[in-house]
PyMOL CGO cylinders between C-alpha atoms (Angstrom):
from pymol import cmd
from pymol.cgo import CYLINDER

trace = [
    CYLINDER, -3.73, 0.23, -16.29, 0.11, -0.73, -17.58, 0.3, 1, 1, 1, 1, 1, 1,
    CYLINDER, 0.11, -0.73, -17.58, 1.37, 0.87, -14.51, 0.3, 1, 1, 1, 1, 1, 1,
    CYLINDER, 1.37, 0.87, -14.51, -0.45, -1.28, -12.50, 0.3, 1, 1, 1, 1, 1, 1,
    CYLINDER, -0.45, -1.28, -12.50, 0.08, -4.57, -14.42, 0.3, 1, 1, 1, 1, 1, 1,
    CYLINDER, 0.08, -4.57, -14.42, 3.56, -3.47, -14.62, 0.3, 1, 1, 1, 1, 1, 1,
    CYLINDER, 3.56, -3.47, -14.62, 3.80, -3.64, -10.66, 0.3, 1, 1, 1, 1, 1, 1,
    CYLINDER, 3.80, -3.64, -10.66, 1.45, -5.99, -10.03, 0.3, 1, 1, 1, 1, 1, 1,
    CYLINDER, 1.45, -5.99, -10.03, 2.84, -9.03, -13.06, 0.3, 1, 1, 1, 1, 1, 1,
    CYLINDER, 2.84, -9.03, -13.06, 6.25, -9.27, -11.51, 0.3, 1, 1, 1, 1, 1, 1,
    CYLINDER, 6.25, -9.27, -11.51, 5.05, -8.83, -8.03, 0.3, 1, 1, 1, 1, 1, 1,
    CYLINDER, 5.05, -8.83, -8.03, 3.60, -12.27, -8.72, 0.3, 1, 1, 1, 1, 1, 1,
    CYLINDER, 3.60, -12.27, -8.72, 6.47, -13.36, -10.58, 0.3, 1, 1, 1, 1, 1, 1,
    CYLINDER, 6.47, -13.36, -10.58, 8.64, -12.77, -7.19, 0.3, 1, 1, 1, 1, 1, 1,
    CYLINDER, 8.64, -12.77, -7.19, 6.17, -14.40, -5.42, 0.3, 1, 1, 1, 1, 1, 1,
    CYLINDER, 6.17, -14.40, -5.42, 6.49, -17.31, -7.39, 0.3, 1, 1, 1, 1, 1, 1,
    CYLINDER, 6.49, -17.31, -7.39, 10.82, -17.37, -7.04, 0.3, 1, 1, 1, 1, 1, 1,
    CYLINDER, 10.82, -17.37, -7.04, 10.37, -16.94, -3.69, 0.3, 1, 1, 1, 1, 1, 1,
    CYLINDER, 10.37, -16.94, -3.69, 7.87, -19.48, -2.93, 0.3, 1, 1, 1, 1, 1, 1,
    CYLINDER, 7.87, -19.48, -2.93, 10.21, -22.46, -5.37, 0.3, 1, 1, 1, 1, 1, 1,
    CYLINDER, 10.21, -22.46, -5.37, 13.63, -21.18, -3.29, 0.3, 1, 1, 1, 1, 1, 1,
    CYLINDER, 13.63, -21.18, -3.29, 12.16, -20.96, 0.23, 0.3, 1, 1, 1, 1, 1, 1,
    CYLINDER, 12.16, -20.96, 0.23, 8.57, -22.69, 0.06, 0.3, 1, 1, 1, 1, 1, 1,
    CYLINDER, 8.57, -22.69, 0.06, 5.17, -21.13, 1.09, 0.3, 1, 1, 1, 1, 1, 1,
    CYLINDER, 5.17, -21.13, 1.09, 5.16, -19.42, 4.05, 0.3, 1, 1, 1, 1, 1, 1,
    CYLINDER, 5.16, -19.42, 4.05, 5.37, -15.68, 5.28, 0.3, 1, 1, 1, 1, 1, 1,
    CYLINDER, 5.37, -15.68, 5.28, 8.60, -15.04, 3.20, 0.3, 1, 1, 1, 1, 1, 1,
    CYLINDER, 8.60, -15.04, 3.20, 6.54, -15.85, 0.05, 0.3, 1, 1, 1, 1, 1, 1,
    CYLINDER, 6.54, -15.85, 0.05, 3.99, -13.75, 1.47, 0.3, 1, 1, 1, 1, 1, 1,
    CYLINDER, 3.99, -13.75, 1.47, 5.68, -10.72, 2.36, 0.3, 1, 1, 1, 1, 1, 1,
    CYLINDER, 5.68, -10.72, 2.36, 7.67, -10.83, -1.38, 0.3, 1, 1, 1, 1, 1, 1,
    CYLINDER, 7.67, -10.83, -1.38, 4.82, -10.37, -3.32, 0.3, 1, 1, 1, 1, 1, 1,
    CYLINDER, 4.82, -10.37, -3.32, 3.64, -6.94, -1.86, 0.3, 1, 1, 1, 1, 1, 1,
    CYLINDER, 3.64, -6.94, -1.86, 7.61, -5.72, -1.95, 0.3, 1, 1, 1, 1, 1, 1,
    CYLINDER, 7.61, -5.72, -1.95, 7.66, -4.21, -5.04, 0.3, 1, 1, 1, 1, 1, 1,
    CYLINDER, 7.66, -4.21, -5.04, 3.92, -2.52, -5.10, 0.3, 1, 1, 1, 1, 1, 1,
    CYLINDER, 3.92, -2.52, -5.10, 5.28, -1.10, -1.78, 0.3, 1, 1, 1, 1, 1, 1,
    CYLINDER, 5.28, -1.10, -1.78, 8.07, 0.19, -3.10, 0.3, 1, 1, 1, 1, 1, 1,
    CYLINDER, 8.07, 0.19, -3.10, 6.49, 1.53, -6.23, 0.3, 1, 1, 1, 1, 1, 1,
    CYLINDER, 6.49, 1.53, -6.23, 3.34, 3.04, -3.60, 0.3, 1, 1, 1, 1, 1, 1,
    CYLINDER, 3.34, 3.04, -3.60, 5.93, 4.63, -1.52, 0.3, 1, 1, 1, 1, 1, 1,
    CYLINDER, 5.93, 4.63, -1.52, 8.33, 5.98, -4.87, 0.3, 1, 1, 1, 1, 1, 1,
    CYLINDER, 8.33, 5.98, -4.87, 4.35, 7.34, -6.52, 0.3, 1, 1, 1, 1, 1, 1,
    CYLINDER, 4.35, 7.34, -6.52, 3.28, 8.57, -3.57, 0.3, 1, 1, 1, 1, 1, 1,
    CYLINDER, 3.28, 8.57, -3.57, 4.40, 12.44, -3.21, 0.3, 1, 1, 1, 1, 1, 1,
    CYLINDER, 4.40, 12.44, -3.21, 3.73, 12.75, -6.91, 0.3, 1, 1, 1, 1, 1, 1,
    CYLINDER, 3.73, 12.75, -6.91, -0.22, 12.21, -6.38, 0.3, 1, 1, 1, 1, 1, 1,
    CYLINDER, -0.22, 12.21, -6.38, -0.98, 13.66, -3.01, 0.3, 1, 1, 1, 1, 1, 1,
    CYLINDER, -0.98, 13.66, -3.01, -0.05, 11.21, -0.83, 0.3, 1, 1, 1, 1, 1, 1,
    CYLINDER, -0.05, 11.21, -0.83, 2.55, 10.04, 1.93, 0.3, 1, 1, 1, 1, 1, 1,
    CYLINDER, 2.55, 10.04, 1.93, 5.33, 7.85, 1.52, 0.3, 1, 1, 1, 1, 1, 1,
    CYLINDER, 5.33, 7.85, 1.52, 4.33, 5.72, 4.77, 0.3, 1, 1, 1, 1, 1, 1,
    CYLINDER, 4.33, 5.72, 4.77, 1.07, 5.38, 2.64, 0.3, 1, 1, 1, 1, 1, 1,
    CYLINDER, 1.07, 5.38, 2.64, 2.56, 2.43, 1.00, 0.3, 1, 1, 1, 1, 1, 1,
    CYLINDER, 2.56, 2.43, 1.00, 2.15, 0.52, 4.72, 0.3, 1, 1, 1, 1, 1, 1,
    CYLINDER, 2.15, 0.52, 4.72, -0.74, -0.25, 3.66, 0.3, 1, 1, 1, 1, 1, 1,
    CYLINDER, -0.74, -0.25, 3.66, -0.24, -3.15, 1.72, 0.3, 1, 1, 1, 1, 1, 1,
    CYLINDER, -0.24, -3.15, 1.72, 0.58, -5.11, 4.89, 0.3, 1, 1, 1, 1, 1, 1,
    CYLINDER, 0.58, -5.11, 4.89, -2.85, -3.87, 6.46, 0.3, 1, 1, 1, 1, 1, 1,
    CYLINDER, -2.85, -3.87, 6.46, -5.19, -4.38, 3.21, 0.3, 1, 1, 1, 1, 1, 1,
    CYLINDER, -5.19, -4.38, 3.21, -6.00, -1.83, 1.32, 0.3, 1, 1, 1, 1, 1, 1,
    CYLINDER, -6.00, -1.83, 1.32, -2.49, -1.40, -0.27, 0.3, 1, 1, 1, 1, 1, 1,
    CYLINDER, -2.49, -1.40, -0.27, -4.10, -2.55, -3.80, 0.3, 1, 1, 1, 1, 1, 1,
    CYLINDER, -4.10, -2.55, -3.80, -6.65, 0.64, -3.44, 0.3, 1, 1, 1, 1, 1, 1,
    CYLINDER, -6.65, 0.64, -3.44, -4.70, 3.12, -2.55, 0.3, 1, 1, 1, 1, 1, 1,
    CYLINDER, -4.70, 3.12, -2.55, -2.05, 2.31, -5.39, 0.3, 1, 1, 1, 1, 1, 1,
    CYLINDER, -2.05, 2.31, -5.39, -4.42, 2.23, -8.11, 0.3, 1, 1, 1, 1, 1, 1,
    CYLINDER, -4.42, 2.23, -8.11, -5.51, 6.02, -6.92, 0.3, 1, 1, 1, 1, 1, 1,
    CYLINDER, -5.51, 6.02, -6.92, -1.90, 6.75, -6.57, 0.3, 1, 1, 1, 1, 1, 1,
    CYLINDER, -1.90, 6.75, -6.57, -1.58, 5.32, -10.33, 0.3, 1, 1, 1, 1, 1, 1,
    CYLINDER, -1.58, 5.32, -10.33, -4.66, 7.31, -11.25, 0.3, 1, 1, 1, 1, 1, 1,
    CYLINDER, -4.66, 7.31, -11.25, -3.26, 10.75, -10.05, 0.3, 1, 1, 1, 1, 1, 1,
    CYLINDER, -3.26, 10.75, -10.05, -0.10, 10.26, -11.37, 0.3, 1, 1, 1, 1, 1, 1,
    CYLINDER, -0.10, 10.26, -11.37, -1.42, 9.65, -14.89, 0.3, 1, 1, 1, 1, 1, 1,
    CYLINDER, -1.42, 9.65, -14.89, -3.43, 12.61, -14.60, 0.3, 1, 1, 1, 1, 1, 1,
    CYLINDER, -3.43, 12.61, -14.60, -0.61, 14.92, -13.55, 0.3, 1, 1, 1, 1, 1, 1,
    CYLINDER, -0.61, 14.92, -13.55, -0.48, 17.48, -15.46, 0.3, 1, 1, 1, 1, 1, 1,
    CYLINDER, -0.48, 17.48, -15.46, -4.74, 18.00, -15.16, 0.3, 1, 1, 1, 1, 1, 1,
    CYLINDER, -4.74, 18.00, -15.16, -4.47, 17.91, -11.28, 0.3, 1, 1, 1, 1, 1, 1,
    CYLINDER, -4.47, 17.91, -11.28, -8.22, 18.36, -10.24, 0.3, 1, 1, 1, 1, 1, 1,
    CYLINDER, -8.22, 18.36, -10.24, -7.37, 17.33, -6.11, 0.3, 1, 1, 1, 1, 1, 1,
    CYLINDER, -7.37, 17.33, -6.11, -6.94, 19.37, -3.76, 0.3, 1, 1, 1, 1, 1, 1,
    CYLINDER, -6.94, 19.37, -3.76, -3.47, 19.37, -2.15, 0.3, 1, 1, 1, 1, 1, 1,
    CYLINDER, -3.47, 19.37, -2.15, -2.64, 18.19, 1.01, 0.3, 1, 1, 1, 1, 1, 1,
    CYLINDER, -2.64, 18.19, 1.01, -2.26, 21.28, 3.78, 0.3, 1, 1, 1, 1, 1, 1,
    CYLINDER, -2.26, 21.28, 3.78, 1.77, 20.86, 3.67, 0.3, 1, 1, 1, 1, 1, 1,
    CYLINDER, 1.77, 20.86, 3.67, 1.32, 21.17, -0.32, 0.3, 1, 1, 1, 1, 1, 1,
    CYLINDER, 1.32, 21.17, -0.32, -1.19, 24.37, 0.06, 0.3, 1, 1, 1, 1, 1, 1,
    CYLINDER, -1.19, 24.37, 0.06, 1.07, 27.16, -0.10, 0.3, 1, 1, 1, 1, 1, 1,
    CYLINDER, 1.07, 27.16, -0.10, 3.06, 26.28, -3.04, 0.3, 1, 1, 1, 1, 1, 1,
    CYLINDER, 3.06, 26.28, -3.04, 0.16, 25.38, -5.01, 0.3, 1, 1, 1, 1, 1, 1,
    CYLINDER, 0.16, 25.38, -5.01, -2.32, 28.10, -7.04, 0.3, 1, 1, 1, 1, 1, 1,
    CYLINDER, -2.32, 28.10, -7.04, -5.82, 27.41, -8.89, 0.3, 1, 1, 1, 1, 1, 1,
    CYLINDER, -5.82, 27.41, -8.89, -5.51, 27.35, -12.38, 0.3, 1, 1, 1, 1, 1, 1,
    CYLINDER, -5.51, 27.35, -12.38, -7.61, 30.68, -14.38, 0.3, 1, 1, 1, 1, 1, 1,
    CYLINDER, -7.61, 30.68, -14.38, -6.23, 30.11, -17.10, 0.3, 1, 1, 1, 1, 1, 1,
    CYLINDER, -6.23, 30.11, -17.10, -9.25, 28.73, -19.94, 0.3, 1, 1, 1, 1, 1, 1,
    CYLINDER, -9.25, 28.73, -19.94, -7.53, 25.77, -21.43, 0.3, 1, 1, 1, 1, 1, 1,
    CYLINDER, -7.53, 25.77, -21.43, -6.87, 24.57, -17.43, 0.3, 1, 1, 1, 1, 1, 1,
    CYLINDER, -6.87, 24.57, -17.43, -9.21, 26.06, -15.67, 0.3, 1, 1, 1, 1, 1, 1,
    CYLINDER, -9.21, 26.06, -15.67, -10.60, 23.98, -12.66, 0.3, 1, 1, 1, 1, 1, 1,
    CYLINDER, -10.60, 23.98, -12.66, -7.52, 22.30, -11.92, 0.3, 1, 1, 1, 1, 1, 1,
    CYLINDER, -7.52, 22.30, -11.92, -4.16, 23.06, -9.71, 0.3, 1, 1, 1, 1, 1, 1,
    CYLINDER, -4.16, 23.06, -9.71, -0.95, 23.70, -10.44, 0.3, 1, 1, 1, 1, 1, 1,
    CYLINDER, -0.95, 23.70, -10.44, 2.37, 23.91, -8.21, 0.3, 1, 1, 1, 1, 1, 1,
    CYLINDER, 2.37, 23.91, -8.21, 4.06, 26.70, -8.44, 0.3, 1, 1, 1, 1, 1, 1,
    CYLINDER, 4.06, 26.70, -8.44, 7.68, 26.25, -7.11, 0.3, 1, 1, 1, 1, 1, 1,
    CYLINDER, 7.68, 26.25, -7.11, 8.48, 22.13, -7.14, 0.3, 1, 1, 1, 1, 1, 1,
    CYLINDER, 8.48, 22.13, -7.14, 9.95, 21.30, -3.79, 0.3, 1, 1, 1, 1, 1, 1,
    CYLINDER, 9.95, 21.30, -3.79, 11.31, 17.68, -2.46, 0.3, 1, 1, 1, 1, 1, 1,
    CYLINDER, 11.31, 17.68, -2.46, 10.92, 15.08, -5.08, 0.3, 1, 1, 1, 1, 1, 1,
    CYLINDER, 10.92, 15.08, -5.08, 8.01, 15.81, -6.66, 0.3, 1, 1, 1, 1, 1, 1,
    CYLINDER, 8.01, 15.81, -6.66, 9.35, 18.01, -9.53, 0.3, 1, 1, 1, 1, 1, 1,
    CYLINDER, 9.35, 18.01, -9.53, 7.55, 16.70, -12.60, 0.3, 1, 1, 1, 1, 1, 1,
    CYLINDER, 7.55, 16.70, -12.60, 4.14, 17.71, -11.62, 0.3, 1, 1, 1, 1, 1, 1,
    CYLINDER, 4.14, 17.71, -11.62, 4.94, 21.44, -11.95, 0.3, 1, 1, 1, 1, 1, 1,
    CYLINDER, 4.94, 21.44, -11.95, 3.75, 23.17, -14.71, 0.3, 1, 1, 1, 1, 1, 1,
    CYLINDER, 3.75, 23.17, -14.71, 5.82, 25.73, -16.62, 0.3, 1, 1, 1, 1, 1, 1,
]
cmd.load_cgo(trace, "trace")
């Protein structure tokens, strides 16, 4: 929930510079989904998803698909998803008790480091 009012808050707040400075219109439009873009497409290979996920804000369901972005990136380190194909052969199924049911990456590649588990 903070990550998401901490995108969405001065998303708005933009909105609102923009709109004063240039008046209502598409600029004022297009500022207030720059920054949950930015933070979809920055989130994105940490929970699953692709970075051109974050396009989605210009067709609708941007707001969804952040808040499950912001969901799996909370829940890291208990990663119950299953990877994406490309993520498959780095990643193992947890046996161990105190994690069992969940997956964990085994070598961290590209810029998803912090969701390995060591």
């Amino acid at each position: 929930m903070a990550m998401t009012l901490a995108v969405v808050v001065p998303s708005f707040l933009l909105r609102d510079l923009f709109e004063s400075r240039f008046g209502s219109g598409p600029m004022a439009d297009l500022s207030a989904i720059a920054l949950p873009m930015a933070a979809t497409a920055w989130l994105a290979p940490y929970a699953s998803y692709r970075r051109r996920d974050a396009l989605l804000w210009l067709a609708g369901p941007g707001f969804y698909v952040f808040m499950v972005i912001a969901w799996r990136v909370a829940l890291a380190p208990y990663r119950d998803w299953r990877p994406r194909p490309e993520e498959l052969p780095r990643m193992h199924w947890s046996r161990d008790p105190e994690h069992a049911g969940t997956w964990y990456l085994a070598e961290p590649a590209g810029d998803a480091r912090h969701t390995a588990l060591r």
